[in-house]
KOLFIRO-479395 format. One line per field, with one value per residue (C-alpha): residue number from 1; residue in three letters; x, y, z. Coordinates in pm, whole numbers, plus 32768, in hexadecimal, padded with zeros to 4 digits. Layout:
N
seq = (NUM; ...)
type = (ALA; ...)
X = (X; ...)
Y = (Y; ...)
Z = (Z; ...)
***
This chain:
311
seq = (1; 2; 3; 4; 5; 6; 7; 8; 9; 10; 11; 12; 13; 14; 15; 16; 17; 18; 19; 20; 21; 22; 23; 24; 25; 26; 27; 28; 29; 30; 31; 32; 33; 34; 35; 36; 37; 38; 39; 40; 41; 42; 43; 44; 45; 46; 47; 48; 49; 50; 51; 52; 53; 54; 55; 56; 57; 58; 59; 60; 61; 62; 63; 64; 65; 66; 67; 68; 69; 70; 71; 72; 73; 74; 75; 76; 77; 78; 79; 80; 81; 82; 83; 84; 85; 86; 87; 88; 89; 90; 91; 92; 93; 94; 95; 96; 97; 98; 99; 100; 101; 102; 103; 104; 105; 106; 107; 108; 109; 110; 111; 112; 113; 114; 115; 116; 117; 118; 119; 120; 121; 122; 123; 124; 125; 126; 127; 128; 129; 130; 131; 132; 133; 134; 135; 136; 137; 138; 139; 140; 141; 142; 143; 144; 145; 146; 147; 148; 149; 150; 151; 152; 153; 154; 155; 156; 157; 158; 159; 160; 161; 162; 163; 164; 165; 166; 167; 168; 169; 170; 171; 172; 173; 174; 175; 176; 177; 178; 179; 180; 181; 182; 183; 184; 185; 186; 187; 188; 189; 190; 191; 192; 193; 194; 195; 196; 197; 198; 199; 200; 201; 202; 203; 204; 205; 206; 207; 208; 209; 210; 211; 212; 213; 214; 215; 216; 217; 218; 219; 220; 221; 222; 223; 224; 225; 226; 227; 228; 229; 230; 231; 232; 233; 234; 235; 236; 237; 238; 239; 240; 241; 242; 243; 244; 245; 246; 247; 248; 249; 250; 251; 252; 253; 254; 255; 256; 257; 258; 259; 260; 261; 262; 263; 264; 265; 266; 267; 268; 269; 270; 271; 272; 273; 274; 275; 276; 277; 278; 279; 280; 281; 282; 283; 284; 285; 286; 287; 288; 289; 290; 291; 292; 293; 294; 295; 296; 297; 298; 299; 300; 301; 302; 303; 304; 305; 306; 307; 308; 309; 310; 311)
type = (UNK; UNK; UNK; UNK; UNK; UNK; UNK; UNK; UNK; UNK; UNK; UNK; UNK; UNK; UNK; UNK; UNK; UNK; UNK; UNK; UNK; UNK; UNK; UNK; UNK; UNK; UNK; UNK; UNK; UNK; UNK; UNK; UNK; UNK; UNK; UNK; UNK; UNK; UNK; UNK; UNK; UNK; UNK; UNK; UNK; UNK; UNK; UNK; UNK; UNK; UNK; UNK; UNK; UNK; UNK; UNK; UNK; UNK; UNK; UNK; UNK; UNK; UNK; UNK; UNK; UNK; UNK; UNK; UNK; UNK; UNK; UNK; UNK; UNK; UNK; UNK; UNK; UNK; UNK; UNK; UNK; UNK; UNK; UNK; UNK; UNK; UNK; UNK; UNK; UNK; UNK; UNK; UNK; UNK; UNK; UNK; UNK; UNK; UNK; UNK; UNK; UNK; UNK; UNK; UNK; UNK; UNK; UNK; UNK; UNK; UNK; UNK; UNK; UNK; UNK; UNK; UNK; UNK; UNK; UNK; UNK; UNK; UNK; UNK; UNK; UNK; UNK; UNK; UNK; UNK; UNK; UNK; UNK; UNK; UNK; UNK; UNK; UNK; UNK; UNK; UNK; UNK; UNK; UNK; UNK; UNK; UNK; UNK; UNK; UNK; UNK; UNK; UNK; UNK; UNK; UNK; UNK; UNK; UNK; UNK; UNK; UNK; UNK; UNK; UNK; UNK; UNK; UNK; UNK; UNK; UNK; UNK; UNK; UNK; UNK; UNK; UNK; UNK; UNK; UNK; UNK; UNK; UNK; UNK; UNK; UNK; UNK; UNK; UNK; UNK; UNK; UNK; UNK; UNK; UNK; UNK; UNK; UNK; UNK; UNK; UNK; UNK; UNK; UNK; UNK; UNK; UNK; UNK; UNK; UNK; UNK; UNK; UNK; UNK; UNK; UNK; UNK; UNK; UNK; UNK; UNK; UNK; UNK; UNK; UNK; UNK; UNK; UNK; UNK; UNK; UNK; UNK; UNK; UNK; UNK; UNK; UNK; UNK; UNK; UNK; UNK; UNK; UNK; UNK; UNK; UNK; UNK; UNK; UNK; UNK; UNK; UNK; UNK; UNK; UNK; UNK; UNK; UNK; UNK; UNK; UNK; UNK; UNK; UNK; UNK; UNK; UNK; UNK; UNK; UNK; UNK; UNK; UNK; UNK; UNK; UNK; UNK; UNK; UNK; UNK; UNK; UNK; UNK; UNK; UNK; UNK; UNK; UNK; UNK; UNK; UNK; UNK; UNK; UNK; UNK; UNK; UNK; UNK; UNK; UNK; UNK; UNK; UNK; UNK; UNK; UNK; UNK; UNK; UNK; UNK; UNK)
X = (7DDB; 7E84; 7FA3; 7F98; 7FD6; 80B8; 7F82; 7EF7; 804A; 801F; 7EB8; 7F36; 8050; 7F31; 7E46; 7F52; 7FE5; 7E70; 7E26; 7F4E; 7F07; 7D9D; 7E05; 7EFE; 7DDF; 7D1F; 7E3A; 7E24; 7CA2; 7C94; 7DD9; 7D23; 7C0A; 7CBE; 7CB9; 7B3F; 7AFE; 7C25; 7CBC; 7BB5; 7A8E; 7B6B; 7B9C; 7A03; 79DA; 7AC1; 7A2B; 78E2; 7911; 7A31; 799F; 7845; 791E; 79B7; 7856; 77CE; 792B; 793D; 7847; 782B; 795A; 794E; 7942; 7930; 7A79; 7AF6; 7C76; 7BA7; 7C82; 7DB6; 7CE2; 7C79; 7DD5; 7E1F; 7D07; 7D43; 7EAF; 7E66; 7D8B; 7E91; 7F87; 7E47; 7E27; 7FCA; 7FC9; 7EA3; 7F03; 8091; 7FA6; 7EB9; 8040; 80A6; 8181; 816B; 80F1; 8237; 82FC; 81F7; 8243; 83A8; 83A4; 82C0; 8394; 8426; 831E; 83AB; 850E; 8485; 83AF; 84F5; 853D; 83FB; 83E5; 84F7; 8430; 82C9; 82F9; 8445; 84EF; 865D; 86DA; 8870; 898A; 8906; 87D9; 885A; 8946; 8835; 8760; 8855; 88D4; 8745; 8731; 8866; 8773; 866E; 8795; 87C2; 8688; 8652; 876A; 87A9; 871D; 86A3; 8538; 84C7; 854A; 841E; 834C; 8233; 835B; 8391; 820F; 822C; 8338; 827F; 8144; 8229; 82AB; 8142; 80C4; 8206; 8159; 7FF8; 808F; 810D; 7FDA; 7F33; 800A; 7FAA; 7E37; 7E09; 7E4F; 7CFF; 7C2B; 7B82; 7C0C; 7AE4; 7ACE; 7C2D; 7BD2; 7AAE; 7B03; 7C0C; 7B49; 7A3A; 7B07; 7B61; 79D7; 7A1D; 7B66; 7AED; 79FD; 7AA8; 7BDA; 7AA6; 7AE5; 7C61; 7C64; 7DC5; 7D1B; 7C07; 7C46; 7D2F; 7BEA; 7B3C; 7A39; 79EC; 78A1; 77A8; 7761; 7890; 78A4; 7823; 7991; 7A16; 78DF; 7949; 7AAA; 7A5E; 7973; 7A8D; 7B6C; 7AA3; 7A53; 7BC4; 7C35; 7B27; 7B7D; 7CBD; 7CB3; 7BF5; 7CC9; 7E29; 7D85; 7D15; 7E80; 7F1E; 7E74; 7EAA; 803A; 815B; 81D0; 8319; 82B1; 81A2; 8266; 8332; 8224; 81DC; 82B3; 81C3; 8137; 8262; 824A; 80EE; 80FD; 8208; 8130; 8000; 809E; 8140; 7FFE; 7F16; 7FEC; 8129; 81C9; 8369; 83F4; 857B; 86A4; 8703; 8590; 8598; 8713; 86E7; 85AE; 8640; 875E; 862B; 8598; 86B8; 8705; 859C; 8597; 86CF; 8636; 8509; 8611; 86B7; 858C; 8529; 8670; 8657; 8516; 8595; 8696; 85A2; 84EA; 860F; 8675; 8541; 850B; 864F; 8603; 84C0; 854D; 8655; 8570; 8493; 85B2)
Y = (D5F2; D64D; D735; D885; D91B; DA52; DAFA; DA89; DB21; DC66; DC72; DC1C; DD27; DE49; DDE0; DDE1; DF41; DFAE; DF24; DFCF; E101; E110; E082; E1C5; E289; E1EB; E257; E3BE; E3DE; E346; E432; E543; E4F2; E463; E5D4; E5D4; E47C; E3BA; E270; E1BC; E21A; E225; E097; E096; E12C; E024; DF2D; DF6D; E009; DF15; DE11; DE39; DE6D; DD40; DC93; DD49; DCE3; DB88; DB13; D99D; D967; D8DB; D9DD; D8A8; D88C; D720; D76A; D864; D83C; D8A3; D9AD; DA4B; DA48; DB09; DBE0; DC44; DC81; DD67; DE7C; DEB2; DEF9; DFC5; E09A; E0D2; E155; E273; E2C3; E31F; E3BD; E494; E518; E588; E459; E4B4; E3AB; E392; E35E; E266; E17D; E1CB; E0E8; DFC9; DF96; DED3; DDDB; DD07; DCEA; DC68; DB8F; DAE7; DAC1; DA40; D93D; D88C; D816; D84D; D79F; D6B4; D771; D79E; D8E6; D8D3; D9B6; DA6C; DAD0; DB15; DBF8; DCD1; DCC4; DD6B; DE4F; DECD; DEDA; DFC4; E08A; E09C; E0FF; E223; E268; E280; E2E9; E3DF; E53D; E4F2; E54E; E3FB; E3BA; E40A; E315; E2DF; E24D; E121; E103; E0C2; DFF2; DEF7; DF03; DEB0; DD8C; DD12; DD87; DC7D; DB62; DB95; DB52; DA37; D9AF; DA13; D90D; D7F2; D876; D866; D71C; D6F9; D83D; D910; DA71; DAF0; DA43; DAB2; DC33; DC32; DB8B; DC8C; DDE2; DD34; DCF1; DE7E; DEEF; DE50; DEB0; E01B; E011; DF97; E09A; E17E; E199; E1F5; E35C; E376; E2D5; E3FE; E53D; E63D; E6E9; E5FA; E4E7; E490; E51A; E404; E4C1; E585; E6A2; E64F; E680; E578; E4C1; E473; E45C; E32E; E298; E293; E1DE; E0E8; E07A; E0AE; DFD8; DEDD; DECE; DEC4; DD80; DCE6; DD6F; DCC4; DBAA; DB88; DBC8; DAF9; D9D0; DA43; DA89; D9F5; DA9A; DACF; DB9E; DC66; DCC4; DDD3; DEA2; DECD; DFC3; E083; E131; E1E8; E2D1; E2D0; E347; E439; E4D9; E4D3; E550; E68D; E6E1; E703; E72B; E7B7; E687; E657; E53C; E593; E515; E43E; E378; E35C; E2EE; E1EA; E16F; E13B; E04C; DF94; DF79; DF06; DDF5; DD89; DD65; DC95; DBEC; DB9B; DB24; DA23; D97D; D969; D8D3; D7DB; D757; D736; D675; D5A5; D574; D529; D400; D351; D341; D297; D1B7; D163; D11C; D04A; CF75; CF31; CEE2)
Z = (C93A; C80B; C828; C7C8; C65A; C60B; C5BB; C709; C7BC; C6E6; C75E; C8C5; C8AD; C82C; C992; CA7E; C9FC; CA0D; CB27; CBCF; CB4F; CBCB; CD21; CD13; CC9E; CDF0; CED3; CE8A; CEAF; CFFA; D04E; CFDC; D0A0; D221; D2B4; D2B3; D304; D3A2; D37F; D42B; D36C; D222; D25A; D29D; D13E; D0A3; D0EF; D099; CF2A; CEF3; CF4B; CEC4; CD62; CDA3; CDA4; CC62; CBCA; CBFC; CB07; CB86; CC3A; CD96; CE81; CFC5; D072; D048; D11A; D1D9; D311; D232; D18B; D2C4; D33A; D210; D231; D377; D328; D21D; D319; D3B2; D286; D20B; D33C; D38E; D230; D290; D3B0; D314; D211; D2EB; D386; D243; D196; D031; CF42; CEAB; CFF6; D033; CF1F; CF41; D076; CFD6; CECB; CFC1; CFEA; CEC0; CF83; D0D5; CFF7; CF82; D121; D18F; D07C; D10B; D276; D1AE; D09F; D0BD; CF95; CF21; CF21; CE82; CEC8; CD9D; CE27; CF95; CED8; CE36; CF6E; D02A; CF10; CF48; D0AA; D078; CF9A; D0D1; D1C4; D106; D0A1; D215; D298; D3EE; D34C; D232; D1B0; D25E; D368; D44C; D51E; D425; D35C; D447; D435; D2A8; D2DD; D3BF; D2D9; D19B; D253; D293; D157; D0D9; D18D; D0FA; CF8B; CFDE; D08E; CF5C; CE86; CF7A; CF81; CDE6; CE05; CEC8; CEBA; CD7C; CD32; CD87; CED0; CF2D; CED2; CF51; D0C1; D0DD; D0A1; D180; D28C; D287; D324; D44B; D499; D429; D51D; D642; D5D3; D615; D792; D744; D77A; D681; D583; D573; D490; D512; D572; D656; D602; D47F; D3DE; D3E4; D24E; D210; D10A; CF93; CEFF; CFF4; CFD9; CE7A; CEA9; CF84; CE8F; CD9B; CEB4; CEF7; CD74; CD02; CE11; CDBB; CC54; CC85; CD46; CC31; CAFE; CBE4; CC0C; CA9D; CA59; CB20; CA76; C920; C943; CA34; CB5C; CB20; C9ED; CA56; CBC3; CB51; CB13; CCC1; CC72; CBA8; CCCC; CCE8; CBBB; CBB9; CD55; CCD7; CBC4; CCAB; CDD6; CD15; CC52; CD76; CEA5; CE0B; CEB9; CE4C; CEA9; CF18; CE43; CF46; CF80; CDDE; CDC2; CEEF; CE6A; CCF4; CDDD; CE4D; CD0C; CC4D; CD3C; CD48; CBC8; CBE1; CCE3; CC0A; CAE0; CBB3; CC26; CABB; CA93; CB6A; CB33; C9C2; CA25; CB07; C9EB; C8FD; CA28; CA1B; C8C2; C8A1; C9B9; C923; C7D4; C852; C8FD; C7E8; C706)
***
């Protein structure tokens, strides 16, 4: 496969920040619509629309699982950072605060590649990591506007969430786009309905509607499609432009969660979750910089070694 063009990163870098903004856009229907339906059935609605989008989306692509014990694993993995998320929602998390503690995610991604992967991570990136991690600290420290149990829930579900994208770099090795998306939102209807018999993942009121109200109705029909097309516009853009360049924008959510979050819910985010969260940011980005550095450097090796052998 040839590699990719600058207009082919430019197109990559206009799906991913549209991508994240729908998947924001996603996040704040199915908030809007957990009080009348619950986590459980929310995740049942997922994967239904998102994954039927998924199938009218992939024009061609191969939706049969060829690592399918791998993608399953994934799969699996990813209900359960799906339904920590509602169920911090449903007890009142604001979006922002939410994506406040996955920014994150790229950080213990630096960790876990070390074991998962076998990669080098050099004093400069240790640094960073725990210049962020200072971030989170305060972010969630004793008193603050997080520091509440639901917290510790998001925290465990970024961690996972952390693992899933880096199973997703082995799996495009193997799988379709369209396979990967569309395993994942699948997986979610079971897992729905065996989170069914979970009393704390019902509405505050009791059991879900089987047909809930016409406004929520459509809020989840927006969920479920976002999320669907969402999957499809990453995936488009992660084969169109690198990683490292496209990565920064995970951090889109943020405003966009901010923006949402005040417009419908009149959510603020306090100083303290923003100014911790900028820590984590910043050493994320830096993060992302050094591993572009390296792997230029990598590069910059071999080529030498190559030309030195043919002369």
């Amino acid at each position: 496969m040839k590699p990719p063009t600058a207009e082919d990163a430019a197109r990559g870098l206009m799906l991913v920040a549209l991508g994240y903004a729908v998947i924001s856009c996603a996040d704040a229907a199915v908030k809007y619509a957990l009080p009348e339906i619950g986590a459980a059935a929310a995740m049942v609605w997922r994967g239904v629309v998102g994954a039927t989008v998924v199938v009218a989306l992939a024009r061609g692509q191969g939706l049969w699982p060829v690592n399918w014990k791998l993608l399953l694993a994934r799969s699996l993995l990813h209900t359960t950072v799906s339904a920590s998320w509602y169920v911090a929602w449903v007890r009142g998390v604001g979006l922002a605060d939410s994506y406040a503690v996955a920014a994150m995610a790229p950080l213990l991604m630096t960790l876990l590649a070390i074991p998962m992967l076998g990669e080098q991570v050099g004093w400069r990136r240790w640094a960073s990591t725990l210049v962020g991690f200072s971030g989170a600290m305060f972010m969630l420290r004793p008193g603050g506007d997080l520091w509440r149990w639901e917290t510790g829930l998001l925290l465990v579900a970024t961690a996972a969430m952390a693992v899933t994208r880096i199973w997703t770099r082995t799996l495009s090795r193997t799988d379709t786009p369209a396979a990967i998306a569309c395993c994942l939102l699948l997986a979610h209807i079971p897992m729905g309905l065996l989170l069914l018999n979970v009393p704390a993942m019902w509405p505050p009121g009791g059991p879900p509607p089987l047909i809930p109200g016409w406004g929520t109705l459509a809020a989840l029909v927006l969920f479920g499609a976002a999320n669907g097309l969402a999957h499809m516009l990453f995936a488009r853009a992660f084969a169109l432009a690198p990683i490292g360049v496209i990565a920064p924008f995970e951090y889109s959510p943020l405003i966009w969660g901010t923006i949402i979050g005040f417009t419908i819910w009149a959510e603020v985010p306090a100083w303290s979750t923003l100014a911790g969260a900028g820590v984590v940011i910043a050493a994320g980005v830096y993060n992302l910089h050094r591993e572009r550095v390296r792997r230029a450097q990598a590069r910059a090796l071999e080529e030498a070694r190559s030309a030195e052998s043919a002369g």
